[in-house]
C-alpha positions, 0 to 999 in steps of 0.5 A: 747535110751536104750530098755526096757525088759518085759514078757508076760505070756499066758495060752495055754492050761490046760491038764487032765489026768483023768486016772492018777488022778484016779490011784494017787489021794487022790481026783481023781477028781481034774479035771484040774487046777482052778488057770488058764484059756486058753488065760489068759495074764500076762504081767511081768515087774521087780518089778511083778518078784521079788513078784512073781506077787503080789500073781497073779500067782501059786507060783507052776507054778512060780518056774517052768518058773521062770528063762525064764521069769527072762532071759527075762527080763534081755533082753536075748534071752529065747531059742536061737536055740530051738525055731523059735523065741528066744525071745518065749518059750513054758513051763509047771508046773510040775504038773503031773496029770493037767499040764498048758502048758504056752508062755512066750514071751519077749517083746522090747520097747524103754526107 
């Protein structure tokens, strides 16, 4: 049997930085991010990548974990040595002021 490689995507947290909103801003009162919730799941699978989750996801966020979960799926290990579990990692986008901090967590099964 060969194995079968997907990625779960879960929304740990959504950061605010409400001083440099502020101090940045055009609008400094943006609050944090309202594309994603706390818990929320995604699970990817190869043709979910190539279109960026049919428009599910952040195209923002995307770009910034993109290559963890491509890595993943190809059934690479995604932070060997980094993280206790290589198979886990633990990523941001790259908003400054409103950061989403993600699981991206490579899932096995038989084919």
């Amino acid at each position: 049997m060969t194995k079968k490689h997907s990625v779960k995507i879960t929304v740990l947290r959504r950061e605010l930085y409400e001083d440099l909103q502020e101090e940045y801003l055009a609008n400094p009162k943006s609050g944090k991010c309202p594309h994603f919730r706390e818990g929320q799941e995604f699970l990817i699978e190869d043709d979910d990548f190539f279109r960026m989750m049919h428009g599910k996801f952040c195209g923002e966020a995307w770009d910034c974990i993109s290559r963890y979960v491509y890595a993943g799926l190809q059934g690479g290990s995604i932070m060997e040595g980094w993280t206790k579990d290589e198979n886990v990692m633990i990523a941001s986008c790259n908003d400054g002021t409103r950061p989403v901090i993600f699981k991206i967590e490579r899932i096995d099964s038989e084919a």
